[in-house]
N, C-alpha and C positions, 0 to 999 in steps of 0.2 A: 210667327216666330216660335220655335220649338222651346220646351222648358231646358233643355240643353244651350242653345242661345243665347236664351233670356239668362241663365249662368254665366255662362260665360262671358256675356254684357259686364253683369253685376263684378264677378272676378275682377275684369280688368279695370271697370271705373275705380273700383276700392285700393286696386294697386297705385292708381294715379293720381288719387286723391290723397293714398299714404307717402306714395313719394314727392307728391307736393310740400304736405306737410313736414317732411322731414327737411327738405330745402329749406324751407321757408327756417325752420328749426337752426338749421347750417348757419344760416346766413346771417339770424339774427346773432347766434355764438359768434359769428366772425366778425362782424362787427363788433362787439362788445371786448372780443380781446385786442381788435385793432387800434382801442381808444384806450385800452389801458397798455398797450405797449408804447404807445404814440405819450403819454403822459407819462410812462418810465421813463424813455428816450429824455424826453425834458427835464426831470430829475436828474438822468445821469449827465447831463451836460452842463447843467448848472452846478452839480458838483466837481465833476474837473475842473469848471472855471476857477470855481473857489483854492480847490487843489494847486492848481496852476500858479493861481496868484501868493498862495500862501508859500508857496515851494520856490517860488522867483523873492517873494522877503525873504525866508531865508537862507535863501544863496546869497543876498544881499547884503548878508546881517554875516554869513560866513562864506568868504566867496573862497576858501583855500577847498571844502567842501564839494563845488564842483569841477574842479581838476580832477581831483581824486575818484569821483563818482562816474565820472565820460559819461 
């Protein structure tokens, strides 16, 4: 194998060992923001419940309130 070869061996293992790493990089980011959007998600649902429920008292509490509001 020519020292031109053997370069160009080296070259491309190092590109593919870089784009490995960069994957692997990717993926662990993507994970990471998919567990904190997945726990946002649940925050924000447990607060419209609360919303929900607190805005049906008081429609309850002033029901002329939602006529007025449609």
């Amino acid at each position: 194998m020519s020292k031109k070869e053997v370069a160009e061996e080296v070259k491309t293992n190092n590109v593919a060992v870089d784009t490995d790493t960069k994957a692997k990089e990717v993926i662990q980011t993507l994970k990471a923001q998919l567990q904190e959007h997945l726990r946002q998600a649940e925050h924000h649902r447990t607060m419209a419940t609360k919303a929900q429920g607190a805005l049906e008292v008081m429609l309850q509490l002033h029901p002329e309130e939602e006529s007025s509001e449609g």
